[in-house]
C-alpha positions, -999 to 999 in steps of 0.1 A, spaced: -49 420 162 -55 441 133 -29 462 118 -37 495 90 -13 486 58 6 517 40 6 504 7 19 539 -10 52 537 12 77 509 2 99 497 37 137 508 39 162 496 56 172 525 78 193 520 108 161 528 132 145 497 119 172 470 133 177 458 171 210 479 179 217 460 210 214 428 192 233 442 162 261 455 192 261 421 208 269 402 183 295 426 168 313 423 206 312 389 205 324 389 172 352 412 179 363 394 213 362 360 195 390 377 170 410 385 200 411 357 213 415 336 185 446 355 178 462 354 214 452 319 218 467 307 185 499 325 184 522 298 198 504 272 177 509 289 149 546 296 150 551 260 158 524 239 134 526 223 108 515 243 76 516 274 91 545 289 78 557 296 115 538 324 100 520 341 143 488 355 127 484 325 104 447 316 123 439 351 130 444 356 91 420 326 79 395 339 108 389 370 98 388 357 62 359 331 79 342 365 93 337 384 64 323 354 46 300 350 70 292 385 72 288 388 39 269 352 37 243 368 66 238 403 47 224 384 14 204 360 36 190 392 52 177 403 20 156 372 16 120 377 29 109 350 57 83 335 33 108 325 10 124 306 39 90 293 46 83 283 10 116 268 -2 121 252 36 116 214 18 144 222 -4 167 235 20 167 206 42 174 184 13 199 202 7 213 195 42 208 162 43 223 159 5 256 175 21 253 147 53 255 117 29 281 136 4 303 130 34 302 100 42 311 87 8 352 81 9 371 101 -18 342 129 -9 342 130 29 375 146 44 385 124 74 401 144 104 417 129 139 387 99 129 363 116 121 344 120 85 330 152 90 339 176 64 337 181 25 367 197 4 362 230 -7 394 235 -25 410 259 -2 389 254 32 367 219 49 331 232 51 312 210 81 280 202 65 263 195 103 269 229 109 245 239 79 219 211 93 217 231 129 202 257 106 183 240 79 168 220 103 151 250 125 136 262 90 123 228 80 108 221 115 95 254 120 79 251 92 65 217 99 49 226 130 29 257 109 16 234 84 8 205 114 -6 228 137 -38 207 141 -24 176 142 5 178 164 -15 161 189 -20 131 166 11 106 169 5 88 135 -4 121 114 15 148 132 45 136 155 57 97 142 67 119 108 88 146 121 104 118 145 111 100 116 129 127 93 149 136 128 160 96 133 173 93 99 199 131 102 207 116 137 220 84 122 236 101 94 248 124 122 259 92 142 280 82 110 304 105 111 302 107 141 294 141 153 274 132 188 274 170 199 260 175 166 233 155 167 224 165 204 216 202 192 199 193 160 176 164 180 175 189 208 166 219 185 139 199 171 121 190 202 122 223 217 108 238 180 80 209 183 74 220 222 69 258 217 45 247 184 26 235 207 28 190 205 11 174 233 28 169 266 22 133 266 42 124 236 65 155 245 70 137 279 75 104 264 97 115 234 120 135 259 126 98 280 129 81 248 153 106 239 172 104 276 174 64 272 191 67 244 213 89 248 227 69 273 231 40 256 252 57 228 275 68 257 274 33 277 283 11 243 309 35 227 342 35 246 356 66 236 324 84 253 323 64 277 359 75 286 352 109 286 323 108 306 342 84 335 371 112 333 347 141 332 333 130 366 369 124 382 398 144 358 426 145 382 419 104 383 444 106 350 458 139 347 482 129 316 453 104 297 417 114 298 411 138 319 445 160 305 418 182 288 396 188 312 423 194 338 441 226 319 414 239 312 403 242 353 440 251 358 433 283 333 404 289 355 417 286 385 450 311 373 426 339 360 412 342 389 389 378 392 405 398 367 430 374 349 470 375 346 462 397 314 458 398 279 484 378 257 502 362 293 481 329 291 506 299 304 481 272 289 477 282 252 513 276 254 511 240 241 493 223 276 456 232 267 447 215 235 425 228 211 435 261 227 418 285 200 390 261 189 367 239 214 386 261 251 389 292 238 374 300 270 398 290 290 420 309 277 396 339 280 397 327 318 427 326 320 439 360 306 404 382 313 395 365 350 361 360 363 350 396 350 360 385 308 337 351 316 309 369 330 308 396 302 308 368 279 275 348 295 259 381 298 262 388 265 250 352 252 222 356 277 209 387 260 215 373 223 194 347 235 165 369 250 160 390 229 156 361 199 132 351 222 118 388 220 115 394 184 98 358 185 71 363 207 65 401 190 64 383 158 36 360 178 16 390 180 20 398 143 2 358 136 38 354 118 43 320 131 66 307 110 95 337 119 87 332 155 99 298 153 123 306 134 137 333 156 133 313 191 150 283 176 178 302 164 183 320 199 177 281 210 209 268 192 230 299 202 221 293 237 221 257 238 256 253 221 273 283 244 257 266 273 277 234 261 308 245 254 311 271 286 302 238 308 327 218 290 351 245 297 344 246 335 345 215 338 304 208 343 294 189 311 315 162 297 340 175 267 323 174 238 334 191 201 318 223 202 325 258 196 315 288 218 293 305 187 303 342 178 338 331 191 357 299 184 381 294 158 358 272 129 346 287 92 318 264 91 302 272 127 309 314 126 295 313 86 268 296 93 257 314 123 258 348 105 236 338 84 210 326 110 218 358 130 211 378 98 176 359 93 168 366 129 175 400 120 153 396 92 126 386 118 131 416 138 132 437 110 95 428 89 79 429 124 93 465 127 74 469 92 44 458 100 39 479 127 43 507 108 15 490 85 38 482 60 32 452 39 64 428 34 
């Protein structure tokens, strides 16, 4: 498909040339996260340690979280895709640089077991969080340099395989499991929609399945969640505590909720009220109706990243297309996670609902890939116009 260039015009960044419902969505998600985050952490706060007794002390560091991120996604917004493209390499070193920074003690910050976060002074910064994003760029990449031999285990597949294994295990290490199921996960759909042969898509995918549950079956502490995932009210006070607020939340909300701020189970019951169930306390206080809003609008996010890929298609930009469907990938895949967590229909796992859950690492860092999907949308915009960017 050929396309007339304008070469005496230079592109601007009006407001015509972005996606306003994506632009809207996000800002509502945004916004209701901040609401939440505030009504779900206002008891904690009072009473934790560190806080100051100080009500507003997370809604304070969350907006502070926000506008780094925002202002994080509006300079990666300025960077044109084929920079991404060309300094992809580097950026997943980069990542991977930040895994093993972390696991070296006196480097690594060590929370409730876990080594998952480096010190930056006055915040933790989650370095897996940047590897959900640097590795969409780097695979994305991968698969428009290897179109033609994707099909080819030893040339095209057994390498990409290889650089997954080795940020799963460093994953592993920490260990951040949910992690390393959207990163692997974001990898294989990148790989299917570049176009791998099913056979070793098929295989890869069992492969994949076998181990997965073998990391459950010979680690007890998943394996315990998974045995009270499938029966909570087995052990309401030990494993299955969790998972049994949180339906209790659901169950008070009912269609329209007992109303905004009057949440029962943010008051010390529902751990990890403001973080990993933030949810539930949206169920709680917003009913059936705040839920539903909420998947809508992650189901849109995701289409129309899906959208500005396949328009992008058209434009032979293959690179941004994988880009932008891998981003609306993760987004989708993690919301999916931690809404079925919430309900009760996935095992608990630690992950944020994106857009929404109290974490500077996971909101940051998806601003930033927002504003590159943005970026996407907006050079296709230009080169319809005929505009070369």
């Amino acid at each position: 498909m050929n396309y007339q260039v304008n070469t005496q015009k230079q592109p601007q960044k009006n407001l015509s040339d972005f996606d306003q419902t994506l632009v809207w969505t996000v800002l509502f998600l945004l916004g209701l996260g901040l609401v939440m985050v505030y009504s779900a952490s206002i008891a904690i706060a009072e009473a934790g340690r560190g806080t100051g007794g100080l009500s507003s002390y997370y809604l304070i560091r969350h907006i502070i979280y926000m506008m780094v991120g925002l202002l994080l996604g509006w300079l990666a917004f300025q960077v044109p895709m084929r920079s991404w493209q060309q300094y992809s390499a580097w950026i997943f070193l980069f990542g991977i640089l930040l895994l093993v920074l972390v696991l070296i003690p006196g480097i690594g910050q060590e929370i409730k077991g876990s080594q998952r976060w480096l010190s930056l002074l006055v915040v933790n910064f989650q370095p897996s969080e940047l590897m959900k994003f640097c590795i969409i760029i780097y695979v994305a990449n991968y698969v428009v340099r290897k179109t033609a031999y994707l099909s080819d285990f030893k040339k095209g597949f057994f390498p990409i395989l290889l650089i997954v294994a080795i940020v799963g295990c460093l994953l592993l290490l920490e260990p951040d499991f949910g992690a390393f199921v959207v990163i692997t996960a974001l990898a294989m759909a990148i790989l299917f929609l570049g176009g791998v042969q099913l056979k070793l898509f098929g295989g890869l995918i069992i492969f994949l399945l076998i181990s997965l549950v073998m990391l459950i079956r010979f680690e007890p502490y998943r394996m315990s969640r998974v045995v009270a995932f499938m029966d909570p009210w087995a052990d309401p006070q030990g494993g299955g505590y969790q998972l049994v607020h949180a339906l209790i939340a659901f169950g008070r909300g009912e269609w329209f909720g007992v109303g905004l701020g009057a949440s029962v189970e943010k008051l010390f019951y529902l751990p990890e009220a403001h973080t990993d169930f933030l949810l539930a306390v949206l169920a709680e206080e917003l009913g059936f109706i705040g839920v539903f809003t909420v998947i809508v609008l992650f189901v849109w996010l995701v289409v129309r990243a899906f959208m500005i890929g396949r328009q992008a298609v058209k434009l032979e930009c293959y690179f941004s297309a994988l880009v932008a469907q891998g981003i609306g990938i993760w987004i989708g895949l993690q919301a999916f996670i931690n809404i079925g967590v919430n309900m009760g229909v996935l095992p608990t796992k630690g992950l944020t609902l994106p857009l929404m859950g109290f974490g500077g690492s996971s909101i940051t860092v998806i601003c930033i890939a927002l504003a590159v999907l943005l970026r996407v949308d907006w050079e296709n915009r230009q080169r319809l116009k005929g505009f070369v960017v």
